[in-house]
N, C-alpha and C positions, 0 to 999 in steps of 0.2 A: 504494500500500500504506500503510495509515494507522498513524500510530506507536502504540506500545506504549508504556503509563506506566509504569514501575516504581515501586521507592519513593519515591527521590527523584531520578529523573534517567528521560529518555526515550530509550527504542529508537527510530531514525529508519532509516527504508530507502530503499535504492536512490539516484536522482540527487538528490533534494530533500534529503537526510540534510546534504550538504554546503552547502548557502546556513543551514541549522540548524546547523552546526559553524562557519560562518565567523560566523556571528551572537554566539552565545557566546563565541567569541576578542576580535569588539567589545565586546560586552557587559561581559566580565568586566578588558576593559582587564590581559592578563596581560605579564609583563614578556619572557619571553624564552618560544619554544615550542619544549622538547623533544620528538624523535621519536623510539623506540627502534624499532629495527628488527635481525634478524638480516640475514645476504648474502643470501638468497634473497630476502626481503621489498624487499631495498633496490633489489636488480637490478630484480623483477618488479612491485610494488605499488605503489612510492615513486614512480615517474615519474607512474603514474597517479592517485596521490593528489594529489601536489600540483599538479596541471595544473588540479585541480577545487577547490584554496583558495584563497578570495581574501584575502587577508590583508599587512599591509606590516608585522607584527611580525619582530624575527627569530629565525630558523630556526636552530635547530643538531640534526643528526643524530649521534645514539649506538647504536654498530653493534657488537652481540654473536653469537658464534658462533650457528649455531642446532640444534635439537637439544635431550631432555630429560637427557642428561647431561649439559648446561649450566645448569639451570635450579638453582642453587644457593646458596649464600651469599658465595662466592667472586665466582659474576658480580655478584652484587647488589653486592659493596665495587666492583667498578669502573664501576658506571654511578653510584651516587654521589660516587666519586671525578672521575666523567668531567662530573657535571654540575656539583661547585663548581669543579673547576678553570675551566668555563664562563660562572662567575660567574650559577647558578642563586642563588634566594631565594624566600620565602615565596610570589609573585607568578607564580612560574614555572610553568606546566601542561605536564605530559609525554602524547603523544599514542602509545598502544604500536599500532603495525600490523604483525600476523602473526597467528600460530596461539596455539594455548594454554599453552606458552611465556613466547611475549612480555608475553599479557595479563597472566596469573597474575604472572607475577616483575615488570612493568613496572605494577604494580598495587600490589604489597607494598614495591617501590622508590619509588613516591611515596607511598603513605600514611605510610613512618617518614621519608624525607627531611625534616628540618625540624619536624620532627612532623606533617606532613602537606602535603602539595600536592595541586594538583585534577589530577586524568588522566582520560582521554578515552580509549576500547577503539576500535580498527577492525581486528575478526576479520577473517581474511584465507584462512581453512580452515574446512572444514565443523564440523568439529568445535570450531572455536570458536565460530563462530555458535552454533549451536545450543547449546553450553552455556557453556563456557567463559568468555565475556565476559560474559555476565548472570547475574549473583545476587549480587554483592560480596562474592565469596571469591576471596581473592589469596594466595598463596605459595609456597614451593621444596621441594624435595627436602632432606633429609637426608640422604646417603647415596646410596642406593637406595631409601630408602622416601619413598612419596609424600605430599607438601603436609604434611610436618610441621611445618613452621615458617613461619605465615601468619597473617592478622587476616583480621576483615570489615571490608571498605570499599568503597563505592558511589563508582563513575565520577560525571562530572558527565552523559554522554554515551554512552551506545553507537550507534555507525553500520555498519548493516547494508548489505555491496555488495556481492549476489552475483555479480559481473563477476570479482570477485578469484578465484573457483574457474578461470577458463580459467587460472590460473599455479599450480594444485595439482595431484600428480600423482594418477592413478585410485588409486592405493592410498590416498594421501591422503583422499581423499572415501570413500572405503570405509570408514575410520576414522571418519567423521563418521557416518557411516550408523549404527554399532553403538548413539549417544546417540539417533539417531532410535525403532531397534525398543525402547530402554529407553521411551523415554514411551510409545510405542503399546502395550506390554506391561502396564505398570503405570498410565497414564493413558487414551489414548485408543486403543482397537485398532484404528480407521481407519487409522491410522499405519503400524502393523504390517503390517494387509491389502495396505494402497498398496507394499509396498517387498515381500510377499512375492510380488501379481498382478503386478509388476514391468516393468508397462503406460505406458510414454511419462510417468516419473514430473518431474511439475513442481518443482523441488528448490526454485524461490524459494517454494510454498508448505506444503511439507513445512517448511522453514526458517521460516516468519512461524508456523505452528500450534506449531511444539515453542518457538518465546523465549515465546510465549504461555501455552504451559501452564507451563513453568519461571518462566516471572511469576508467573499463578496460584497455582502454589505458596508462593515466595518472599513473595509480601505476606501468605500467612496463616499459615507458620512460618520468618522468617528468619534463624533462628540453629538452624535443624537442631534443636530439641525434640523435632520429633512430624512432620507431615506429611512437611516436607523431605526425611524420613529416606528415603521413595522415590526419590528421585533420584540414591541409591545402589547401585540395585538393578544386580546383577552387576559392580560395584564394589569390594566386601571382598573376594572371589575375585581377582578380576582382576585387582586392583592389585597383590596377590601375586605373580600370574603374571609380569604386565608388569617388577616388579622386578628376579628371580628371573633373566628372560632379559636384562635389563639389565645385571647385573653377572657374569651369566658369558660369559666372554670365549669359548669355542668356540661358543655357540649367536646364530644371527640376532635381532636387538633386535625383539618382537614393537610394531607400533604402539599407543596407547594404545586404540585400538577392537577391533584383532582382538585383544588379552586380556581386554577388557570383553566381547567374545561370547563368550569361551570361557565367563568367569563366571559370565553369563547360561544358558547351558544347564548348566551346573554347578548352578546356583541353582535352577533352573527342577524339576534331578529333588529337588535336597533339597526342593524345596517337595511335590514329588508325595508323598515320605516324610514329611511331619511333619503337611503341613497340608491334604493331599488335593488338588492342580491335576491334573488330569486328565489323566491317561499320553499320550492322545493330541494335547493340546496340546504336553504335553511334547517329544513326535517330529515334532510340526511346526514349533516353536520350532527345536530342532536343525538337522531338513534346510532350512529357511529361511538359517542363520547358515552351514551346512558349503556353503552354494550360494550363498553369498556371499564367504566365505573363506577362505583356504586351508586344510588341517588339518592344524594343528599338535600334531603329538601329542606327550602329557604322559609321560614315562619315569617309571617306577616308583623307580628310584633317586632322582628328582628329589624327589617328593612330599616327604619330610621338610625339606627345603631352602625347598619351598614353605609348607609348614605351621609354619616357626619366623618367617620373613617376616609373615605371616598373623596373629600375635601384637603385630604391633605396627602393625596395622591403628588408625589415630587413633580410630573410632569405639570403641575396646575399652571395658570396663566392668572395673573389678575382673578385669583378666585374663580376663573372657569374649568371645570374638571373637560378635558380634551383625551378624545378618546381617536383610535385609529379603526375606521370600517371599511369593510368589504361593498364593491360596486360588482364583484365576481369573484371567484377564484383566481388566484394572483393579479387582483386588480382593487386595488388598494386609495384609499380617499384619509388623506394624514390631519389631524387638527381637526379634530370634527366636536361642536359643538352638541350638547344631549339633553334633552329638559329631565329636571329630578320625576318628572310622572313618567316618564317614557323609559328610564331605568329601573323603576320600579317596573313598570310593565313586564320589563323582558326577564326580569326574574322572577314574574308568575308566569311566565312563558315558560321557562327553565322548569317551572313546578308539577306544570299539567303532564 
């Protein structure tokens, strides 16, 4: 599988990723190499990663709860506190292996360390793959609300292993899948078709077409202007949602993909209302994502709880929530204005 350039640093896949990671540690002659990892990653991935570096620098492992109600400011003081007391410095490269989590916060924890250090991604969940580690957007939660407090900063490295999915559970990968129908919806609907014929699907190439199109993207708007603004699509909803079940304590923490689906068929009817996507794409979109995930239905009492969340969506403008809709299958309408009844709408559309 042949690597992907980004802007300035290379997607490597599979076994040869790693004689290209142990290159770069010679290469760059770094002084100490951190690896941040959560418990899961450490039990399940760590053996298998470092079985395959060749390297005689040393190794110190930085081990944080895992989970996105960790992904905060809180944990970031203590992996910085964990790497001076380590006697990190300007030299030092932190390598984050997990999900998107790790990347995002092990991403925004070396770019302000020192005013910056180089870090290395090795996705470890589908859902990082495919997005998460590629585009140099790193940061945390606030709160409940998502990636408010982050920078753009490029890896030296992304190394893609799809072997790490036999230590993710199927819901896990279920979650990954929700970023896959987002590019096939708005970039390539091959994507889409593949995950809805649901035919002996190849995930390492499902995986190498989606960091492809998110590159594609990423080199012709990467600070989110204009084109990027796709790669939000069922995103502004969703991150709502995913909030929303986050900080309340009686309802199950929905995963970061099945509130990105709900979004998407939420998005999918406002798109049918403002800017005409075709009703019947609309109801295949839907039974494609309710046949893939559970259905979680939206309570009426809830809505307004989602709707004040919703508001402090980062993308906002002058207090306008802007969302990205569908005019068709990869045909895309950015900066779209929504009235709060017509959002409410589409998530009793989502309900029926």
């Amino acid at each position: 599988m042949k690597t992907i350039q980004a802007i300035s640093y290379p997607v490597h896949f599979q076994e040869e990723s790693y004689q290209e990671l142990s290159n770069l540690i010679e290469k760059n002659n770094y002084s100490i190499i951190f690896i941040l990892v959560d418990e899961n990653t450490f039990e399940h991935c760590y053996p298998k990663f470092i079985s395959n570096l060749s390297t005689d620098k040393r190794i110190e492992i930085i081990e944080i709860e895992s989970g996105e109600i960790n992904k905060n400011l809180e944990t970031c003081m203590g992996v910085w506190n964990a790497i001076t007391e380590l006697g990190g410095d300007r030299k030092s490269v932190l390598i984050t292996l997990g999900g998107g989590v790790i990347t995002d916060l092990g991403g925004f924890v070396a770019s302000c360390f020192k005013r910056g250090i180089d870090f290395i991604n090795i996705p470890t969940t589908l859902l990082s793959m495919v997005d998460a580690s590629v585009g140099g957007k790193t940061g945390v939660d606030l709160g409940v609300l998502k990636n408010q407090i982050g920078l753009f900063a490029n890896p030296e490295m992304v190394l893609v292993d799809n072997r790490y999915l036999a230590t993710v559970a199927a819901r896990e990968i279920k979650s990954g899948i929700a970023e896959i129908i987002k590019y096939g919806l708005t970039y390539d609907v091959k994507l889409f078709d593949e995950i809805k014929n649901n035919k002996d699907l190849k995930i390492s190439d499902l995986i190498f077409r989606s960091v492809e199109i998110k590159n594609e993207v990423v080199l012709q708007d990467p600070k989110e202007k204009n084109l990027r603004k796709i790669l939000n699509f069922g995103h502004t909803l969703g991150h709502a949602i995913e909030s929303f079940y986050l900080e309340s304590e009686n309802k199950k923490n929905l995963t970061h993909g099945e509130a990105i689906a709900i979004g998407m068929v939420c998005e999918c009817y406002m798109s049918s209302k403002i800017v005409g996507f075709p009703v019947e794409k609309l109801n295949e979109v839907k039974d494609v994502v309710i046949s893939i995930y559970e259905k979680t239905t939206l309570l009426k009492e809830d809505f307004s709880a989602i709707m004040e969340l919703l508001k402090h969506d980062k993308k906002n403008v002058n207090g306008q929530v802007n969302f990205v809709l569908l005019n068709d299958f990869e045909d895309f309408k950015i900066d779209c204005n929504v009235s709060e009844k017509l959002i409410i709408e589409s998530m009793e559309f989502y309900n029926l």
